[in-house]
MDAnalysis code that builds the backbone (N, CA, C; Angstrom):
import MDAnalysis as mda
import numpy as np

u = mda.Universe.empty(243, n_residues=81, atom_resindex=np.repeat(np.arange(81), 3), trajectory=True)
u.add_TopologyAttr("name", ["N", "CA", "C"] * 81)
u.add_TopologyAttr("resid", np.arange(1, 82))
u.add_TopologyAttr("resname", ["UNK", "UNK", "UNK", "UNK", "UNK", "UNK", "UNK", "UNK", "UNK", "UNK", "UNK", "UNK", "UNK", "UNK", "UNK", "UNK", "UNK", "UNK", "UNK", "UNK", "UNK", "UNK", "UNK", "UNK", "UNK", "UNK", "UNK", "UNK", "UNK", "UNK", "UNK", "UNK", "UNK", "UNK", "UNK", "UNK", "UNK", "UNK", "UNK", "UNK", "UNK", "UNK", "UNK", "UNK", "UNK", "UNK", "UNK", "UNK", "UNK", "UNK", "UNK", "UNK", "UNK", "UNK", "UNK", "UNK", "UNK", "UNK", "UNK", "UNK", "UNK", "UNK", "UNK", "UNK", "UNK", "UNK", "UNK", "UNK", "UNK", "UNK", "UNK", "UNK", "UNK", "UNK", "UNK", "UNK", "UNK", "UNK", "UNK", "UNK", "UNK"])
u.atoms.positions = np.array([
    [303.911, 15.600, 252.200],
    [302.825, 15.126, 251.350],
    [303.389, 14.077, 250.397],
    [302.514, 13.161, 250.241],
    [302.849, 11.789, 248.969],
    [303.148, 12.596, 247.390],
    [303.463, 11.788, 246.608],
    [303.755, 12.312, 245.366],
    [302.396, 12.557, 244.920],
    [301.903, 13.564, 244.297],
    [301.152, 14.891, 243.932],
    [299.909, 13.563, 243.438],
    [300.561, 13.143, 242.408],
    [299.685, 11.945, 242.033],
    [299.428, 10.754, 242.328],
    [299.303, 10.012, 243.376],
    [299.764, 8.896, 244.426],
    [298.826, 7.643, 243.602],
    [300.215, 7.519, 242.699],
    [299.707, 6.374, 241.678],
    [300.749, 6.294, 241.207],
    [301.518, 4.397, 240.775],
    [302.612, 4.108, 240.029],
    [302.393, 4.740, 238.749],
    [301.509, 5.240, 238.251],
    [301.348, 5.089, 236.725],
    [301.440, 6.771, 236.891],
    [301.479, 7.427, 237.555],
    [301.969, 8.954, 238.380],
    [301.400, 9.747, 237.009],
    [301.791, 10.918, 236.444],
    [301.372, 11.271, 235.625],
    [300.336, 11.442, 234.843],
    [300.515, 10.563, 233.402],
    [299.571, 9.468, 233.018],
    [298.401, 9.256, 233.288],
    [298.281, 8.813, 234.722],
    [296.959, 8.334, 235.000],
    [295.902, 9.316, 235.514],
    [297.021, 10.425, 235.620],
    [296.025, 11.699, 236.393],
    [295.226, 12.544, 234.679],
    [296.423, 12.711, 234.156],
    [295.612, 12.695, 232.824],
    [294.502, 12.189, 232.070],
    [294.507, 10.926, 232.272],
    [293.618, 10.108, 231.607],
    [292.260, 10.040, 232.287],
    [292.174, 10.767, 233.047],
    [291.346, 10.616, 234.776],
    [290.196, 12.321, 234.056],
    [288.573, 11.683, 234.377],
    [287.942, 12.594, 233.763],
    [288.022, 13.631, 234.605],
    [287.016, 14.980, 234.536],
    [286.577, 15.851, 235.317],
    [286.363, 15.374, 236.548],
    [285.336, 14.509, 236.846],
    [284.669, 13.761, 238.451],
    [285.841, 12.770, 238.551],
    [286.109, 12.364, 237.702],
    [287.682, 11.556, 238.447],
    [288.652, 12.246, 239.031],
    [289.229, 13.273, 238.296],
    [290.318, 14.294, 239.097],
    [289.596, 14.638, 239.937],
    [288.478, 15.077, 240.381],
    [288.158, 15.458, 241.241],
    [288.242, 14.945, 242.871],
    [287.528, 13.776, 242.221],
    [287.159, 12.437, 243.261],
    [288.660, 11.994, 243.907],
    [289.669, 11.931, 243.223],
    [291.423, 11.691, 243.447],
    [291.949, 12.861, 244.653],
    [291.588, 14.060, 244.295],
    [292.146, 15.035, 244.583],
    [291.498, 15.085, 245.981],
    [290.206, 14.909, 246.353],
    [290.012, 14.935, 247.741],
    [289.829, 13.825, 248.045],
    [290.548, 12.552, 247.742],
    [291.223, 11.363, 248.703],
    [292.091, 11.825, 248.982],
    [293.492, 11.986, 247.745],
    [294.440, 13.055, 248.499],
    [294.743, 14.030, 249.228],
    [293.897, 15.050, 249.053],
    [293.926, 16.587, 249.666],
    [292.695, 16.625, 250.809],
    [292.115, 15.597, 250.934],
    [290.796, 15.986, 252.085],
    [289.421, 16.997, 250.980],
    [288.606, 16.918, 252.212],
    [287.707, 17.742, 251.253],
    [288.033, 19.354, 251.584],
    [287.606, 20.217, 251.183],
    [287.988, 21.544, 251.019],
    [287.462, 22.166, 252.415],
    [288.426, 22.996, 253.175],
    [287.634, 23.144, 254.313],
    [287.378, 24.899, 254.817],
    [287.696, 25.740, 253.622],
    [288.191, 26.543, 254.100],
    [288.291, 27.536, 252.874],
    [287.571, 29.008, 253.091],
    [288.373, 29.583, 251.550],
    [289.218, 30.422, 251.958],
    [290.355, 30.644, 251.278],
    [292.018, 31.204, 251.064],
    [291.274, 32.759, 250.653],
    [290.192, 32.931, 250.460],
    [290.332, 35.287, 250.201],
    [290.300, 35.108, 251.198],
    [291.181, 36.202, 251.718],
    [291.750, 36.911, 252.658],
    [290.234, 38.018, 253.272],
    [289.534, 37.708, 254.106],
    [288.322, 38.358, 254.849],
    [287.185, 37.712, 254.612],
    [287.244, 36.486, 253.861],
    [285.963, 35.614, 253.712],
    [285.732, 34.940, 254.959],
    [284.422, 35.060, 255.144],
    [283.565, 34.654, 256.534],
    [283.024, 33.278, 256.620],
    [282.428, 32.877, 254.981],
    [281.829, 32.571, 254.718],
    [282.715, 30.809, 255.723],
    [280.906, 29.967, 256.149],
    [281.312, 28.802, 256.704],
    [280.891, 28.021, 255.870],
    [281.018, 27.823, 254.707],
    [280.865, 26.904, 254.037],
    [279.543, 26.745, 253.467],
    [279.280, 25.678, 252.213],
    [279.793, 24.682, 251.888],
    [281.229, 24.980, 251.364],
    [282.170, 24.538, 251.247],
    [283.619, 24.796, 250.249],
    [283.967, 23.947, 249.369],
    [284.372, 24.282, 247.977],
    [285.136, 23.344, 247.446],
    [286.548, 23.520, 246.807],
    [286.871, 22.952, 246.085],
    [288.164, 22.814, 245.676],
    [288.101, 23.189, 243.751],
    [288.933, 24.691, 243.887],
    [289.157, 25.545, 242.860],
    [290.006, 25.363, 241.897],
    [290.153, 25.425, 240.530],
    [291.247, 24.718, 240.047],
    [291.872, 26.142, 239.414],
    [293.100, 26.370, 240.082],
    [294.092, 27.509, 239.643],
    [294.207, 27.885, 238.010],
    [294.281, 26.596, 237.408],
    [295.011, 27.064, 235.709],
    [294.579, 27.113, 235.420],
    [292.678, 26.443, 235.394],
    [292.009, 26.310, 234.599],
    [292.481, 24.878, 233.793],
    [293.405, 24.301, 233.816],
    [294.131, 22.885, 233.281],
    [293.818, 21.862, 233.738],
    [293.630, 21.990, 235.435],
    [293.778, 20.681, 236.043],
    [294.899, 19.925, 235.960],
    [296.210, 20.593, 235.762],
    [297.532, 19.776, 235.944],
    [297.701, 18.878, 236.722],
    [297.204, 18.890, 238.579],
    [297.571, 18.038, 239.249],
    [296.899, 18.251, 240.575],
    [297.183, 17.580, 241.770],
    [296.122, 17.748, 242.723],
    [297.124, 18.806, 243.289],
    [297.693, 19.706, 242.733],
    [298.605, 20.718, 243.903],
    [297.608, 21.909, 242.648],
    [297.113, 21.549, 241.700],
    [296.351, 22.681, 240.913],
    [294.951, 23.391, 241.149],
    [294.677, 23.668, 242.538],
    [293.573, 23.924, 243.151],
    [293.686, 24.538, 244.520],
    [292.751, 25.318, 245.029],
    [293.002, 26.039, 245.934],
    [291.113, 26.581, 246.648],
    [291.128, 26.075, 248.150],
    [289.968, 25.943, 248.570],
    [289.865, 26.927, 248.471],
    [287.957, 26.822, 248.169],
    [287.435, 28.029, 248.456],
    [286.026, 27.866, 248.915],
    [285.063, 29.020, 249.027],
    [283.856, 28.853, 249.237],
    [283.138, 29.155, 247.929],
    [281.800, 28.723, 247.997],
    [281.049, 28.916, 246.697],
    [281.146, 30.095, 245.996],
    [280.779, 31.165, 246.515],
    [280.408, 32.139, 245.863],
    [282.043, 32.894, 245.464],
    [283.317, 32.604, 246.106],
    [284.521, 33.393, 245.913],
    [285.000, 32.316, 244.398],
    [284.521, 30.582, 244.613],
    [284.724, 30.251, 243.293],
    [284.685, 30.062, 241.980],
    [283.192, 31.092, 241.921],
    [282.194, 31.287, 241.041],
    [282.707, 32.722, 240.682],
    [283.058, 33.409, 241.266],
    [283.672, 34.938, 240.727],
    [285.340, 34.472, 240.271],
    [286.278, 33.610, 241.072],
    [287.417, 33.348, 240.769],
    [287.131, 32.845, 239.210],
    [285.917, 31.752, 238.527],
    [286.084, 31.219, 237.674],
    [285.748, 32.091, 236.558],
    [284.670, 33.144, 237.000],
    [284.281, 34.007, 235.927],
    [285.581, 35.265, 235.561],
    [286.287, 35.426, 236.610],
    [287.311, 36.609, 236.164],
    [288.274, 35.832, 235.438],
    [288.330, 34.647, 235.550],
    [289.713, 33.849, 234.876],
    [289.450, 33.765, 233.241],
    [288.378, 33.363, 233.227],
    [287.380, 33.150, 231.906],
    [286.924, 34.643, 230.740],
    [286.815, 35.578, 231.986],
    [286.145, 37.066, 231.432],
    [286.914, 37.667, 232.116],
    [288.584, 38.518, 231.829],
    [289.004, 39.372, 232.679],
    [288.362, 40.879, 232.468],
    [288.726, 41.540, 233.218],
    [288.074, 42.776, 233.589],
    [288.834, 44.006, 232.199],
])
């Protein structure tokens, strides 16, 4: 894979880069999401692309999923149990 941020200004520019911008970056880089990672999900989609830290550090900071597993991933991260 290219450097995480496939931009001279590397870093920096991923920072400065809004919500729909990181976004929009991340699946030029990464493709669009094709697939969700729970382990027994059926589900065929639509999928998108989950952001692990809650930060948005970088396009390696996300992890496909399907709608409804990213909507519970975001609420347990936010509201743990």
């Amino acid at each position: 894979m290219p450097n995480q941020y496939t931009s001279p200004q590397g870093k920096a520019a991923w920072e400065n880069r809004t919500y729909a911008g990181k976004h929009a970056h991340l699946r030029r880089v990464r493709g669009p999401a094709d697939r969700c990672i729970i382990y027994g999900c059926t589900s065929t989609g639509p999928f998108q692309w989950a952001c692990i830290s809650g930060e948005h550090k970088d396009v390696m900071d996300y992890m496909p999923m399907c709608g409804v597993h990213h909507h519970q991933y975001d609420l347990d991260r936010h509201h743990p149990h």
